[in-house]
Residue, then its C-alpha position, 0 to 999 in steps of 0.5 A: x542492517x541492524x535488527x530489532x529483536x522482538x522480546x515477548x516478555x517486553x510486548x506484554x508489559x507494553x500493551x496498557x490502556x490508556x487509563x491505567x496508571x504509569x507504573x502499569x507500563x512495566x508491569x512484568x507479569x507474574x513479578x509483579x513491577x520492573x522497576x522503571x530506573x532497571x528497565x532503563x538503565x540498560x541500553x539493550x532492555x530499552x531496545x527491546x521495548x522499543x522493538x515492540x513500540x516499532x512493531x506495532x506502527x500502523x501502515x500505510x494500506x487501505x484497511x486498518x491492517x498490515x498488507x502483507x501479514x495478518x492480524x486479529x481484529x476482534x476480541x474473537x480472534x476473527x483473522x482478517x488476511x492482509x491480502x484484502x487490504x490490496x483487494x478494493x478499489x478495483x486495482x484488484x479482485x479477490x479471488x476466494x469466496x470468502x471475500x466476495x463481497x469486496x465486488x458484491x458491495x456499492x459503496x464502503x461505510x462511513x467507518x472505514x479505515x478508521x483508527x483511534x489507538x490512545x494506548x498507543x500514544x500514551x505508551x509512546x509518551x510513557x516511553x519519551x517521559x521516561x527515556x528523558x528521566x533516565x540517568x544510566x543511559x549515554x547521552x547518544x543512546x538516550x537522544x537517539x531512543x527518544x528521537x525513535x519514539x517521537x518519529x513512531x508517535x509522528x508517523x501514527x498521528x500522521x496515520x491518524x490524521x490522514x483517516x480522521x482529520x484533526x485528532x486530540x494532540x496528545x504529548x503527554x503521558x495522562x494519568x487518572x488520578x481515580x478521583x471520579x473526575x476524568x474531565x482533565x483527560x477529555x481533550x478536544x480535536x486538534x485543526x486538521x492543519x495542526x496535525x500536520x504542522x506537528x508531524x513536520x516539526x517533529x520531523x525537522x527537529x530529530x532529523x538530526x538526531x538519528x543516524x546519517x545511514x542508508x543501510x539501517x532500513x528496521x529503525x528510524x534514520x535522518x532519511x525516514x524522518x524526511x521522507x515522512x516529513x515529505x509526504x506528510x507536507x505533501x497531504x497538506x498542501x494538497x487537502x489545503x489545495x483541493x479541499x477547497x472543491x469539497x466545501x462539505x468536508x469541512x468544519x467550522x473549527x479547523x478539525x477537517x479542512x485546510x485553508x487554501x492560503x496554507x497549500x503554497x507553504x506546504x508544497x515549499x516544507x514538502x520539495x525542500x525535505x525531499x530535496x534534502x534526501x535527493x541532495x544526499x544530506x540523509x545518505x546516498x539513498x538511490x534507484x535501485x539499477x541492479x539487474x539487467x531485466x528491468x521488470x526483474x529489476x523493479x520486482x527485486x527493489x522489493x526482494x533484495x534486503x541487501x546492501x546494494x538496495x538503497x532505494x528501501x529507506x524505512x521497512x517492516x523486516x521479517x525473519x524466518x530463522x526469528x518466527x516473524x514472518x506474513x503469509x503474502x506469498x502462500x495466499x498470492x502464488x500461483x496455484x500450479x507453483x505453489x508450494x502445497x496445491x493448498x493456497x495460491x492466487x487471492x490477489x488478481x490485479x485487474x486489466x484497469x490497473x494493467x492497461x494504465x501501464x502506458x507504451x515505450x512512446x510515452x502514449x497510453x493505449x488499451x491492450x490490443x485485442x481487436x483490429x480496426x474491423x473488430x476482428x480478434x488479433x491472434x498473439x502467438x506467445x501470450x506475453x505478445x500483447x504486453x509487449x513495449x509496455x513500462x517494465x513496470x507493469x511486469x515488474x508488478x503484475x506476473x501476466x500470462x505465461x510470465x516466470x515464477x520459480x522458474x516455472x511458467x504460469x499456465x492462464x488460459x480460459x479455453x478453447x475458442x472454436x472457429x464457430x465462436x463457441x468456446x469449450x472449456x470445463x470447470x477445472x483444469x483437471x477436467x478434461x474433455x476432446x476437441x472437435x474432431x478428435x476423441x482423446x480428452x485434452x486439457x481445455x483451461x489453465x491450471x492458474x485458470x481463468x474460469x469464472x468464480x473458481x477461488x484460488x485461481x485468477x480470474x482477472x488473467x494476472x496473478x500480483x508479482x510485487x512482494x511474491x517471494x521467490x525463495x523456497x519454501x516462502x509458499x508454505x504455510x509453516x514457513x511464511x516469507x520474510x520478504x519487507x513491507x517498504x513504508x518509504x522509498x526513494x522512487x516516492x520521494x522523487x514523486x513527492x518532490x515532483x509533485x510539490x515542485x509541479x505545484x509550486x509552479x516549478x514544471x522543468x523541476x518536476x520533470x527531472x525528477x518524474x523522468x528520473x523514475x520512468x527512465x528506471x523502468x525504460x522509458x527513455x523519452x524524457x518527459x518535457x516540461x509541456x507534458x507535465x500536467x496534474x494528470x501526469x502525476x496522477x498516472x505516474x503515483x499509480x504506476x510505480x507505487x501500486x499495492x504499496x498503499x497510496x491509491x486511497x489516500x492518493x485519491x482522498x487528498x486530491x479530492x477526486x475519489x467521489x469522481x474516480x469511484x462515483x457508483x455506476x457500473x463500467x462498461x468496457x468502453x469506460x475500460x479502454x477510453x481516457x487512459x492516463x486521466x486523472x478522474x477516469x471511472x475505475x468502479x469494477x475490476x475487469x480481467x483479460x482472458x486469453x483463449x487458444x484459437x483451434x481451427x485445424x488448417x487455418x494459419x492462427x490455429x493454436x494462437x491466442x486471442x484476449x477477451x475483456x471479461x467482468x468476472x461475474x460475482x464482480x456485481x457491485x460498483x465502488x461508491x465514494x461518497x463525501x463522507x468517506x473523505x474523513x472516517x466516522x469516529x465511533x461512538x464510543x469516543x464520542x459518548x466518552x469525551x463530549x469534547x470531540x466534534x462529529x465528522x461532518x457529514x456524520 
């Protein structure tokens, strides 16, 4: 794979506003200006700016954030760790103190998730205007710089577009001529619709002009124009679908909502730019069937930068020998493997997402704690009561006494007595005697469960997605250089399953969904009578948690207002209506397990689980109408009389 060197002097010279004028784009401080014919006469110095123009392409996580790294989001330097992007929605608690309030909270404000970064685009601009204008570069070098930035500025507007709805469209590189009149910089928003046709357009006409190779992952090939063409067709013939249920999303001129009559055509653009990469015109990009263990295997599609991983079609990379590195790894390991003792265990998967992983049978079910007479059922390994489950789910989720470094997670939360008390202790350190005996023994886990202790789970389940394996990956003066996979190949089958579901071709969308659920051993094909909206509902969720999906997901469908309606959950709504679309996912419950003692009886020393609301979980997720579209600030409303207010604003 083909790396972008990231050069500090080039970032600097990047980062103007968007009012300042054009030959601020290659100031060189303190030399004053690089000329412009310099700077783009050599096709390594253009590169390098490029590099700096891929490095601040924003993501597809819930906040406006990289998952996995960290980056200041105030002029303090205020760190917001990239972890948290994952921590909402209940698919997850956010195990340390300090982020407490992610489950303390009902209801999010109406300007989350947003972004407006003009300066930005204009710099995009700047970069096409003058990539276009140099003389110096040959003819592939400059078509294929400029083809790079066009799909950077497509993937932000489509990042923009999905947050905002319409936004001002901006193509061009806006100069202020200091004449005081700053009107011709004023643009209004563009409809909702014209948003998306931009992002398809630009996408069908530099697909050819990028390179046909399935080993470049860092840059812009044929394939991540597709698949951003896929996916962003996707959105709009769903918003045109479903937004038809949600009338109050709407304005009258188009900047949010999308007619209904536009869905079929947007489904077709969809099927017919995934179907280009499944068909191979874009390179043999694959599943990745590389280990024996499926489980391993799907949690390598995330570690192997190899060339045998072609299922990766456009990345993040980092590097450890170059300094860029995230920090996942030292926030999420668990506490007993972690490298330090210092970091470990922020991220908790919750039993929500746990239990929709479904059975080998294709029927989902609640894990088994109990038996018909509500008595516990004792599990002699704890990893017993995941068993016949989507390898997906371990593949995902590293559950109790599951494998990391070799090692073994050490997850319990006490002693269930044969009274039906429990004893424990506020730390696995803390050690206490059992009934009957006068030796202290350890009473909980060292990777936990007790209740508010921050660094340790406290749901049950530590994330094994992007957990790096390497030595060293833990540490804070190392960091992991594991990718962050902005498309792959297993989404754009969803996303062609989807669309073909929609246009009405169900056999098609079969084939495509079995494709992926066969990967991860469920071998029971999915007829066609089996494909329902639900289906793919469920299977988006299970394949591609933590990778960003689930609010946008739930947003373009229109049923987050449904998915997270404010009322808290019971245990009941936990373990009823698996596999439903709309099903309430409000509050992250764990699964603790406990070790039974009961000298004498034949299930002493087994295990039993217990369903358990962390108790600082004392707020409820509330979506309402107006976090469909994220409030534009004030500031840009003051600034440009032009722009619309959301509606609902």
């Amino acid at each position: 794979m083909k790396k972008i060197s990231f050069i500090t002097i080039f970032a600097i010279l990047l980062g103007t506003g968007s009012c300042k004028k054009d030959s601020a784009f290659l100031d060189v401080p303190p030399k004053q200006v690089l000329p412009t014919e310099l700077a783009f006469s050599d096709p390594a110095l253009v590169l390098s700016i490029l590099g700096d123009l891929y490095n601040r392409q924003r993501d597809f996580s819930s906040l406006d954030g990289h998952p996995l790294r960290e980056y200041p989001l105030s002029p303090s330097g205020d760190i917001v760790p990239g972890w948290i992007t994952f921590a909402d929605f209940s698919e997850s608690f956010p195990s340390e103190n300090g982020s407490s309030y992610i489950v303390q909270r009902t209801g999010w404000g109406y300007d989350e998730w947003r972004i407006w970064d003009y300066g930005y685009i204009r710099d995009l601009n700047l970069f096409i205007q003058r990539a276009t204008a140099a003389t110096k570069l040959s003819d592939g070098d400059k078509t294929r710089f400029i083809a790079e930035a066009r799909f950077m500025r497509a993937n932000y507007y489509f990042e923009m577009v999905k947050r905002m709805g319409g936004v001002p469209l901006i193509t061009d590189p806006q100069a202020y001529d200091y004449s005081g009149n700053v009107t011709p910089l004023q643009k209004p928003r563009a409809k909702e619709s014209e948003l998306y046709d931009f992002v398809i357009s630009e996408a069908e006409a530099i697909k050819d002009q990028l390179p046909n190779d399935v080993n470049e992952k860092s840059r812009a090939t044929k394939g991540a124009a597709l698949a951003m063409e896929a996916r962003a067709a996707l959105y709009a013939g769903s918003i045109a679908k479903y937004g038809a249920s949600t009338p109050q999303v709407s304005l009258p001129g188009g900047e949010v909502g999308i007619s209904s009559s536009l869905a079929n055509g947007y489904y077709t653009k969809a099927l017919a730019a995934a179907q280009a990469i499944i068909n191979g015109s874009a390179g043999s990009y694959q599943l990745y069937k590389v280990l024996p263990d499926l489980a391993d295997n799907f949690a390598a599609v995330f570690l192997d930068k190899s060339s045998v991983n072609q299922e990766a079609i456009f990345v993040e990379d980092f590097k450890v020998n170059s300094g860029k590195v995230h920090p996942f790894t030292t926030n999420n390991q668990p506490f007993s493997i972690s490298d330090e003792g210092l970091d470990a265990g922020r991220l908790n998967p919750s039993l929500n997402l746990v239990e929709a992983f479904e059975k080998l049978d294709n029927t989902y079910a609640p894990l088994a704690t109990k038996d018909a007479s509500g008595n516990p059922i004792y599990y002699t390994d704890q990893l017993d009561i995941f068993a016949g489950r989507d390898a997906r789910l371990a593949g995902t989720v590293l559950l109790p006494n599951g494998s990391f470094k070799g090692k073994r997670t050490d997850v319990w939360a006490g002693y269930q007595l044969a009274d039906g008390s429990i004893l424990t202790s506020g730390d696995a350190g803390q050690l206490k005697p059992l009934p009957g005996t006068s030796t202290p023994v350890q009473v909980t886990g060292k990777d936990g469960v007790i209740n508010g202790q921050e660094f340790r789970t406290q749901t049950g389940f530590y994330i094994r997605k992007y957990l790096d394996p390497a030595v060293g990956s833990g540490r804070r003066g190392r960091g992991s250089d594991v990718a962050f996979i902005r498309y792959r190949y297993a989404e754009v089958l969803l996303n062609a399953a989807e669309a073909a579901f929609e246009l009405g071709q169900v056999p098609v969308a079969a084939g495509y969904l079995n494709q992926v659920r066969s990967r991860a051993g469920l071998t029971t094909a999915l007829t066609p009578v089996d494909i329902t909206f639900d289906r793919i509902v469920h299977e988006r969720r299970v394949e591609l948690a933590f990778e960003g999906h689930t609010l946008y997901d739930m947003k373009r469908w229109r049923i987050a207002t449904a998915v997270w309606d404010g009322a808290p959950m019971t245990v009941n709504d936990l373990v009823s209506n698996i596999g439903k679309a709309t099903k309430r996912n409000t509050q992250p419950y764990g699964l603790w397990p406990y070790k039974y003692y009961n000298p004498g009886n034949p299930n002493n020393g087994k295990w039993l689980f217990k369903e358990i609301l962390p108790s600082p979980v004392t707020g409820s997720n509330r979506f309402q109408l107006g976090n469909y579209y994220s409030q534009i600030g004030d500031d840009v409303l003051s600034a440009n009389p032009k722009i619309v207010k959301q509606p609902n604003q």
